[in-house]
C-alpha positions as CSV (number, residue, x, y, z in Angstrom):
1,X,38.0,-16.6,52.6
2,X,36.9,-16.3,48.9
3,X,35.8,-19.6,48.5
4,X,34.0,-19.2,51.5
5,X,32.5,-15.7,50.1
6,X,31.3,-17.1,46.8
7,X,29.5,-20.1,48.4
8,X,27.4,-17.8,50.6
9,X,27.0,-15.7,47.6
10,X,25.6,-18.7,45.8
11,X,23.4,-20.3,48.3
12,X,22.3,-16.7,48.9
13,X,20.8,-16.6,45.3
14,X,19.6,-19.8,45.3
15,X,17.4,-18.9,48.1
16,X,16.5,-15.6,46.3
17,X,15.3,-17.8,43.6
18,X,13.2,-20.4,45.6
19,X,11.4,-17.6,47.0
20,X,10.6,-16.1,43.9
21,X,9.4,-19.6,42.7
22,X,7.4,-19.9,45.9
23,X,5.9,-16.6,45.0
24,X,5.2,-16.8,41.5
25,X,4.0,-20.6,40.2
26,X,1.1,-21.7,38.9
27,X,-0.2,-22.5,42.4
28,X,-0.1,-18.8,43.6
29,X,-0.1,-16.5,39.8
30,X,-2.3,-16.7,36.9
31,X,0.8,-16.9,34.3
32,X,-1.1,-17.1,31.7
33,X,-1.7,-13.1,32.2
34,X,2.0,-12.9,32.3
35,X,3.3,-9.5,29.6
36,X,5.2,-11.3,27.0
37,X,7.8,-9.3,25.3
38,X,6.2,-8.1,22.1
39,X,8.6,-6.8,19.7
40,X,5.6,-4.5,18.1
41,X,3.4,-2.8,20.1
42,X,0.6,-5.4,21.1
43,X,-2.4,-2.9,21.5
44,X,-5.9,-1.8,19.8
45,X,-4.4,1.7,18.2
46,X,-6.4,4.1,18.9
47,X,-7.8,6.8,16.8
48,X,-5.8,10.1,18.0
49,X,-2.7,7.9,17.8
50,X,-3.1,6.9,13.8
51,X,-3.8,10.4,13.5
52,X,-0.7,11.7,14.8
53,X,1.1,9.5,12.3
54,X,-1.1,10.6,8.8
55,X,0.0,14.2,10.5
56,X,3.7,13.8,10.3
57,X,3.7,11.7,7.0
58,X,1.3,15.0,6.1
59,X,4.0,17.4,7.0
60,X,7.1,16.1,6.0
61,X,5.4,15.3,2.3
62,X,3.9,18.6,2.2
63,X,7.5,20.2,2.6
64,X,9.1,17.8,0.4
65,X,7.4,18.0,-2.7
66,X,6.5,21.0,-5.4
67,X,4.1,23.0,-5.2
68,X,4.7,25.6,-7.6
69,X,6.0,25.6,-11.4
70,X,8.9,27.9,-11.6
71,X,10.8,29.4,-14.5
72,X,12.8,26.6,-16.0
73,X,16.1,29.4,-16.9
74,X,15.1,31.8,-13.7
75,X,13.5,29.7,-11.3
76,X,11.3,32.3,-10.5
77,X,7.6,31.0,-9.4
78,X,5.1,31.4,-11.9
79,X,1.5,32.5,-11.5
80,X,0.3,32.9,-15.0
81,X,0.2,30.4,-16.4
82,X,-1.9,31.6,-19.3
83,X,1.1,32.9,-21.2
84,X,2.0,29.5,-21.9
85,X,5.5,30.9,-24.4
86,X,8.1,30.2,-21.3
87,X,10.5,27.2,-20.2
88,X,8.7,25.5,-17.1
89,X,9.5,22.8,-14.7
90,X,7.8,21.8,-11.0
91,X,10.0,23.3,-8.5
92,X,13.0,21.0,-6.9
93,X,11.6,18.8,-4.6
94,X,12.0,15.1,-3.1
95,X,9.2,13.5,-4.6
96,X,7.9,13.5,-8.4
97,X,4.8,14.7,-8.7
98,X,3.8,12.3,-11.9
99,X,5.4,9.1,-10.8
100,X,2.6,6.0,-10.2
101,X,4.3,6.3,-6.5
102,X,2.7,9.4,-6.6
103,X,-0.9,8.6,-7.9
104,X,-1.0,5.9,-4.4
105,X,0.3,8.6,-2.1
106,X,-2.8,11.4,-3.8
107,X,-5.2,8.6,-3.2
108,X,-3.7,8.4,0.8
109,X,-4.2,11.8,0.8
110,X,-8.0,11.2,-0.3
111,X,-8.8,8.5,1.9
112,X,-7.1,10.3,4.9
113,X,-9.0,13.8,4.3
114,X,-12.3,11.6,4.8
115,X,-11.2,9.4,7.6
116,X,-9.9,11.9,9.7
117,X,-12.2,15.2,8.7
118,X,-9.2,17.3,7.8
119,X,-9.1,19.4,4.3
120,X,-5.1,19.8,4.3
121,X,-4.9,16.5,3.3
122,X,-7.7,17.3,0.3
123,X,-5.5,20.8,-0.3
124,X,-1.8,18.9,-0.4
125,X,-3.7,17.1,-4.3
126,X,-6.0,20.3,-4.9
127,X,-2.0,21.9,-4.7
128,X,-0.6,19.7,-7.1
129,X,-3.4,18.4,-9.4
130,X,-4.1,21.8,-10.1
131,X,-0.5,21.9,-11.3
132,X,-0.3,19.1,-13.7
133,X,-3.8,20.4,-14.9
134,X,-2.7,23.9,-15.9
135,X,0.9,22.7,-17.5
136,X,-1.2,20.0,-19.3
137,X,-3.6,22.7,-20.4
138,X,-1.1,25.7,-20.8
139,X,2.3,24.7,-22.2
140,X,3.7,23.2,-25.4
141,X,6.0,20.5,-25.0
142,X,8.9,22.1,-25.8
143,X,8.6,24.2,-23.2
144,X,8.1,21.6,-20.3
145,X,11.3,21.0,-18.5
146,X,10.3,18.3,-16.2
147,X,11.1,14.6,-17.9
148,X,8.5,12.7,-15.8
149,X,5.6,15.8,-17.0
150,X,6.2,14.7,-20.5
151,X,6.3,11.3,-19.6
152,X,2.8,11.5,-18.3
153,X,1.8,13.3,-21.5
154,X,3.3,10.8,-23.3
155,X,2.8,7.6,-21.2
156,X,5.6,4.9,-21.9
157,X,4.3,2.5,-20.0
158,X,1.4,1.3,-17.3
159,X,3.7,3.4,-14.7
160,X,3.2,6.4,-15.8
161,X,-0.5,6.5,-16.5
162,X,-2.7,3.6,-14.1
163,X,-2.2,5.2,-11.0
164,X,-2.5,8.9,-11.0
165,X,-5.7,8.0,-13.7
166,X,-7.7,6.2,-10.4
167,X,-6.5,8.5,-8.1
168,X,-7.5,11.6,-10.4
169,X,-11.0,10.2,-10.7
170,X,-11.2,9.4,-7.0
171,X,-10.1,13.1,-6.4
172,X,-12.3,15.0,-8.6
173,X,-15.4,12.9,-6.9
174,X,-14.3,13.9,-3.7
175,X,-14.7,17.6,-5.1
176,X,-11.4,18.2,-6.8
177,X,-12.1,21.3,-9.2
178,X,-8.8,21.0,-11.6
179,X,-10.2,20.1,-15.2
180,X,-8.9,16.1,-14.8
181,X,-10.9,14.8,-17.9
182,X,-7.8,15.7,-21.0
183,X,-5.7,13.9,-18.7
184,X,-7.6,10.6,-18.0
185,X,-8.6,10.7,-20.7
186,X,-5.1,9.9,-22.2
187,X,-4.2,7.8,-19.5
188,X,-7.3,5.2,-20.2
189,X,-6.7,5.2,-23.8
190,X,-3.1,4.4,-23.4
191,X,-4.0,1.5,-20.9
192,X,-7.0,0.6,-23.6
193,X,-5.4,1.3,-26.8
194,X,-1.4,1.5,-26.7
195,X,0.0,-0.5,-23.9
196,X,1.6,-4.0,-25.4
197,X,-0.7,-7.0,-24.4
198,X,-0.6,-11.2,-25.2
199,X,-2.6,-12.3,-27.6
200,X,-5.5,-12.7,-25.4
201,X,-5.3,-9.6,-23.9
202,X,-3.3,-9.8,-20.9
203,X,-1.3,-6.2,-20.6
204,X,2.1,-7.0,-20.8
205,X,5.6,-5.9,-21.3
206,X,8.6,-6.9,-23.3
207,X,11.0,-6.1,-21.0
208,X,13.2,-7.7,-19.0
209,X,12.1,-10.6,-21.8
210,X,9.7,-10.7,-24.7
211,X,5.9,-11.0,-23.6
212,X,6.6,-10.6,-19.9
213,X,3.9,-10.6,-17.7
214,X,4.5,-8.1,-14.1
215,X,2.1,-8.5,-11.1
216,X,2.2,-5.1,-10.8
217,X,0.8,-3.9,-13.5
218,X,-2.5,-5.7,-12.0
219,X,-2.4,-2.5,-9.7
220,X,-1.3,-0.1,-12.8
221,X,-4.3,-1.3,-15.3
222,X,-7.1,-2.4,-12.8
223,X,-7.9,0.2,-10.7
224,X,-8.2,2.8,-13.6
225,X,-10.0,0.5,-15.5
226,X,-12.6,0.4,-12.7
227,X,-12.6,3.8,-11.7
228,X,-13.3,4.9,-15.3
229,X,-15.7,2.3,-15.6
230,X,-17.8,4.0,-12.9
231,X,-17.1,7.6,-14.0
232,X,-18.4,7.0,-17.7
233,X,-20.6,4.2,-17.2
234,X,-19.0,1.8,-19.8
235,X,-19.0,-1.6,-19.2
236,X,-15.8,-2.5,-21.4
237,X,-13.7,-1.0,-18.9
238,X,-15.3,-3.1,-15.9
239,X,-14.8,-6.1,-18.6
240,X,-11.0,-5.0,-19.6
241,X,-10.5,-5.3,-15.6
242,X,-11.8,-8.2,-14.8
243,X,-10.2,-10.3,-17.2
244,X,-7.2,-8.7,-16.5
245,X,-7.8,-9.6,-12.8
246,X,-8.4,-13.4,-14.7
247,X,-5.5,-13.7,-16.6
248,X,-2.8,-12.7,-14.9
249,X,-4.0,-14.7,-11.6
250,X,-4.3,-17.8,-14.0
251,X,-0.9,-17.5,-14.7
252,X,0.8,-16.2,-11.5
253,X,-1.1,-17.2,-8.5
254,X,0.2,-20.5,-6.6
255,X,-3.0,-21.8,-5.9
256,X,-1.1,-24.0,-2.7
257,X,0.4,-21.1,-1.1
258,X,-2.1,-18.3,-1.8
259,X,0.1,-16.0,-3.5
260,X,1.2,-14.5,-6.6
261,X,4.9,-15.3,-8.2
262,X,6.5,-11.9,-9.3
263,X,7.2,-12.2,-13.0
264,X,6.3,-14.5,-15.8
265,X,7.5,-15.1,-19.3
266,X,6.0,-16.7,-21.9
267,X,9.1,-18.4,-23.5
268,X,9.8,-19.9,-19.9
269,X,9.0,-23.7,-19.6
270,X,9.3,-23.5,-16.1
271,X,8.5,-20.3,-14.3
272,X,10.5,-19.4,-11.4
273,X,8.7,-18.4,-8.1
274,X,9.6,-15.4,-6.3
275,X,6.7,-14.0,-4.1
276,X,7.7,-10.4,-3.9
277,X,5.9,-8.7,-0.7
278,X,4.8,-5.5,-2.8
279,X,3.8,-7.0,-6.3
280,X,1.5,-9.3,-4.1
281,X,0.5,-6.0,-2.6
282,X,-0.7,-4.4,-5.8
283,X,-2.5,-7.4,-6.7
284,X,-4.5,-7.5,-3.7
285,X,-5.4,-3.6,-3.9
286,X,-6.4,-3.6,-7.3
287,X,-8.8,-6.1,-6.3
288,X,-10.2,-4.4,-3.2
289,X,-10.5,-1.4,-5.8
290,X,-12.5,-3.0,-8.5
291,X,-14.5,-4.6,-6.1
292,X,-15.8,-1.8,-4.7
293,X,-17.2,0.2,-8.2
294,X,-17.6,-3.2,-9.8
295,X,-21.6,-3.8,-10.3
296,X,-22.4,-6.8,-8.6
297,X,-24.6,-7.9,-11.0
298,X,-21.4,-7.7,-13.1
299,X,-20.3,-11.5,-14.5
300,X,-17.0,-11.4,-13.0
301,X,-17.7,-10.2,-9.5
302,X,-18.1,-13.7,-8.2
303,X,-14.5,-14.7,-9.5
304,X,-12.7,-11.6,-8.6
305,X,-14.8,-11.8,-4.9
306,X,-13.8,-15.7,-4.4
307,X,-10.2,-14.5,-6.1
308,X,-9.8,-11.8,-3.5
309,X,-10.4,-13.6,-0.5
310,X,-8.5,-16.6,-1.5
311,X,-5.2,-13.9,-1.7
312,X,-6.2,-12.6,2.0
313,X,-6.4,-15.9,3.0
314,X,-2.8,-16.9,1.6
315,X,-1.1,-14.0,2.8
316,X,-2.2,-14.1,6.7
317,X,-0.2,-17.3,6.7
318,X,2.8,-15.3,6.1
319,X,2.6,-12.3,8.3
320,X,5.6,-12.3,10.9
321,X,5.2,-12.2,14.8
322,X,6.3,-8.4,13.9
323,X,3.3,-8.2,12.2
324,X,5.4,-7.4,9.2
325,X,5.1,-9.1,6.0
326,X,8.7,-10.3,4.6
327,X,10.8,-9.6,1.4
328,X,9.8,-12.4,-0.5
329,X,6.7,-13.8,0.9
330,X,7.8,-17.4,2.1
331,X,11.7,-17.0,2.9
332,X,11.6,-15.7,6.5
333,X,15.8,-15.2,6.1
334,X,14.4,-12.0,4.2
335,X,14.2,-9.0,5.6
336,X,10.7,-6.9,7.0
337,X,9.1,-4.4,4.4
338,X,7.1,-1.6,5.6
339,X,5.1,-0.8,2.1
340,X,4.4,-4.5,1.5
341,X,3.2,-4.8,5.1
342,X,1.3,-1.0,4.7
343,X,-0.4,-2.0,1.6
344,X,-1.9,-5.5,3.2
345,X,-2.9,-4.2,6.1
346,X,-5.2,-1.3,4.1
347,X,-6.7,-3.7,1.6
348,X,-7.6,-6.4,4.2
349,X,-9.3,-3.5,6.2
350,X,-10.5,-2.3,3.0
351,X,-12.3,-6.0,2.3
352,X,-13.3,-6.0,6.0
353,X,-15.1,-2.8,5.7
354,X,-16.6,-3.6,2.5
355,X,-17.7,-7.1,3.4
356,X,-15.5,-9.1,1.4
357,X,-13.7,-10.9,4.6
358,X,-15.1,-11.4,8.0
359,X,-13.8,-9.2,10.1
360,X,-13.3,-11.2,13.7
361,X,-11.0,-13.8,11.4
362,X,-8.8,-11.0,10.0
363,X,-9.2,-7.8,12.2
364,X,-6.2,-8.7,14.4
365,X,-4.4,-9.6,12.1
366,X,-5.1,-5.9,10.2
367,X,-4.5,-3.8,13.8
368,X,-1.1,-5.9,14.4
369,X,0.1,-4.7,10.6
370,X,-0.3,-1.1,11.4
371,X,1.3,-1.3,14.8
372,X,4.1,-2.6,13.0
373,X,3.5,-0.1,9.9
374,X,3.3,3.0,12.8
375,X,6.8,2.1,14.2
376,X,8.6,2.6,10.8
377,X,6.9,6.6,10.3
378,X,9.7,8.8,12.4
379,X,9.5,11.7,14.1
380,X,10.3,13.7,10.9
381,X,7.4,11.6,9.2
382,X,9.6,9.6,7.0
383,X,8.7,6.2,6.5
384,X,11.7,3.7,6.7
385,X,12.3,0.1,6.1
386,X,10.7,0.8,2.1
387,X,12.3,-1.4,-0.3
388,X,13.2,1.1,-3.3
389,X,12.3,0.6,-7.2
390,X,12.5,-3.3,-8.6
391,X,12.7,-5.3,-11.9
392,X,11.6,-8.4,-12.2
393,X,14.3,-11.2,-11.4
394,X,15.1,-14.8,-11.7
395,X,17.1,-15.6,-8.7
396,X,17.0,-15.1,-4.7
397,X,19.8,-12.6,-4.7
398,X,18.0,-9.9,-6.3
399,X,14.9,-9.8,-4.3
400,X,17.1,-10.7,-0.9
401,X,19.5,-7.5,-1.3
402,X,17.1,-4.5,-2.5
403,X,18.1,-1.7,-0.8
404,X,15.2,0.2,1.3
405,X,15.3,4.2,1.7
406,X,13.0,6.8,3.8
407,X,13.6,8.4,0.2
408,X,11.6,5.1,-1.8
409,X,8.2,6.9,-2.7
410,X,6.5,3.7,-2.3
411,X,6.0,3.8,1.2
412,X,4.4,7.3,1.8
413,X,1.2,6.1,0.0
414,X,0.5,2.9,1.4
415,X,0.7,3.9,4.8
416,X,-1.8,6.8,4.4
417,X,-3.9,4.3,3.1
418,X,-3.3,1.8,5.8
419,X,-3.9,4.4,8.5
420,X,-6.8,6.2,7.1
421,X,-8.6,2.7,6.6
422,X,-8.0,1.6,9.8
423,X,-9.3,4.4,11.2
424,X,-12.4,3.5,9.4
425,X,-12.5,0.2,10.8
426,X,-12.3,1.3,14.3
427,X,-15.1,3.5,13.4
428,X,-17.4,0.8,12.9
429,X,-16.3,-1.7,15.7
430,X,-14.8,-2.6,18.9
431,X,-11.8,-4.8,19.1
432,X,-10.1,-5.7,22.9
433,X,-7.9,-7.8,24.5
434,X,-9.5,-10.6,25.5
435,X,-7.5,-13.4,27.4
436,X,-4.1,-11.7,26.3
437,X,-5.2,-11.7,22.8
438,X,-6.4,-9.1,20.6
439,X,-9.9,-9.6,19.7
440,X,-13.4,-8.7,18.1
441,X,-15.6,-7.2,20.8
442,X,-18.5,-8.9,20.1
443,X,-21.6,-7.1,21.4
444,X,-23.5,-8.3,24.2
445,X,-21.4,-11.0,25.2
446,X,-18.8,-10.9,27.9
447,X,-15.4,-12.0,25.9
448,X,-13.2,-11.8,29.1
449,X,-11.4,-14.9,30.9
450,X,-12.3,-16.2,33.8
């Protein structure tokens, strides 16, 4: 009886099946409009939708970091800050306020407040630029409490003075009131005057290794450099930039792949390649930012253009089916970073916007990114899947086994970027679905399948 059973029960499904095969071939179905099973969402994203995301980022960082100096013995909030004679610190928070991390997430908070319309996102730096302003202006050393405050009075290195100079100088165009000046003003002349550099003038570091060169530090020199350049009108910082932009791609760009190695040391005969996903990130924005205030008639333009687009086009060929970017660039073992991936995404729709890449060969390729970038902001507006702080290392381990953290302040900048830009570039054209694929919209013509 149950052999019986199970041999009805098979020929049962076997009809099941022909039928479905007689209903759905390539006789009777067009399968080529068949849904595949995107792991990322595989849709233009639309305007309200981006929004929503900047929103939550907006309101989780707003509750997360200070916005008040307190009393460094009482904790009380303090509101004159003219007396100057008391022990001070930024109130507890999640975030520092002074970190590099922080001078990408004011500039997200810039570029959102204009693609969107909305002033909190101007208010959340008028909050806290006002802050380092008056404790800058008001307070003694010895009474500042806060390590990373005195750090940025007393920059160390590139990290603590590159990124919050730009992103000062792109506040205070925007309308920013706080008295910036004292403050880039040291940052610039510590980037001009006191960071260690090569003998021909590459910036440098002599850590982990004497005369060490870090791709990052293209994003914690240029961009400062260039913004300074434009506020003062001094050509030696559009110079200082561009050869910066020069030397280190001379060194550490892999002309066959398209991309930057990590780190590079001068006593090294051979010079290990690691293409870390974020170091390849700054690189690319601090071109896209000097680009844009660079004059054209400038010497170096055509070399940092033809530099920049030969990046973009090196690191498409490495963006997952995710739309992620990996890890290490060009081991697919590694895993997917969201700030690596956030960062591309707004500097190729940066170049797009700006001219510097055609936009029907990279716009998909921008849109899929920031799907993929949206899915990793959660409902608290966290951003997960960030790899946290890293050093520059010599073997695969390192770079494989970084931890990541919704608490690593290097996502929350890039992805305001990345959102705020793309909502600029949906501003300005149409992209669709055209034979299952997203697409340019080209006007006039009819892009759909037949």
């Amino acid at each position: 009886m149950k052999k019986t059973y199970a041999k009805a029960l098979v020929l049962f499904s076997l009809g099941v099946f022909n039928v479905a095969i007689a209903q759905v071939n390539d006789a009777t179905a067009p399968l080529h409009l068949m849904k595949p099973n995107y792991p990322t969402p595989y849709v233009v994203p639309q305007q309200g939708d981006i929004k929503a995301v900047l929103d939550r980022i907006y309101g989780f960082l707003d509750k997360n970091t200070a916005s008040k100096i307190i009393n460094a013995d009482t904790k009380a909030e303090i509101t004159n800050y003219k007396k100057g004679n008391e022990n001070i610190m930024f109130e507890p928070g999640a975030f520092r306020l002074t970190s590099y991390e922080w001078g990408v997430t004011y500039a997200g908070m810039t570029l959102a407040a204009k693609a969107t319309g909305e002033k909190y996102f101007a208010d959340y730096n008028t909050k806290r630029m006002q802050l380092i302003a008056d404790v800058a202006e008001n307070y003694k050393e010895v009474n500042i409490k806060d390590k990373d405050m005195i750090k940025t009075l007393h920059p160390e290195a590139l990290d603590f003075a590159g990124a919050l100079c730009a992103a000062f100088i792109k506040a205070k165009k925007e309308g920013l009131k706080a008295n910036i000046d004292p403050l880039v003003k040291n940052y610039i002349d510590f980037i001009s005057n006191k960071q260690f550099r090569l003998k021909d003038g590459t910036l440098a570091r002599n850590r982990p290794q004497d005369n060490s060169l870090w791709l990052d530090d293209m994003f914690m020199s240029v961009p400062a450099l260039a913004q300074m350049g434009a506020y003062t009108g001094d050509v030696k910082y559009f110079d200082d930039a561009v050869k910066q932009v020069n030397q280190f791609s001379a060194r550490m760009f892999n002309e066959q792949k398209g991309i930057y190695m990590h780190g590079w040391v001068e006593s090294m005969k051979d010079h290990p390649e690691f293409h870390w996903g974020r170091a390849n990130g700054w690189a690319v924005m601090a071109m896209v930012e000097l680009l844009e205030v660079l004059p054209k008639n400038h010497p170096g333009y055509p070399q940092v253009l033809a530099q920049l687009q030969k990046h973009i086009k090196g690191l498409v060929q490495y963006q997952d089916g995710t739309g992620f970017w990996h890890q290490l660039l060009d081991r697919n073992d590694t895993y997917l970073e969201t700030s690596a991936t956030a960062i591309y995404t707004y500097s190729i729709a940066r170049a797009i916007n700006r001219g510097y890449v055609d936009k029907m060969t990279y716009g998909p390729a921008v849109l899929l990114g920031w799907n993929a970038v949206s899915t990793k902001v959660n409902d608290k507006g966290q951003v997960e899947g960030t790899c946290v702080g890293t050093g520059m290392g010599f073997d695969p381990a390192f770079y494989y086994y970084r931890p990541v953290n919704v608490f690593a302040a290097h996502g929350y900048g890039p992805v305001l970027l990345a959102g705020a830009e793309v909502m600029l570039l949906l501003k300005g054209n149409q992209f669709h679905i055209n034979d299952s694929a997203m697409q340019l919209k080209v006007e006039g013509k009819d892009n759909t399948s037949k």
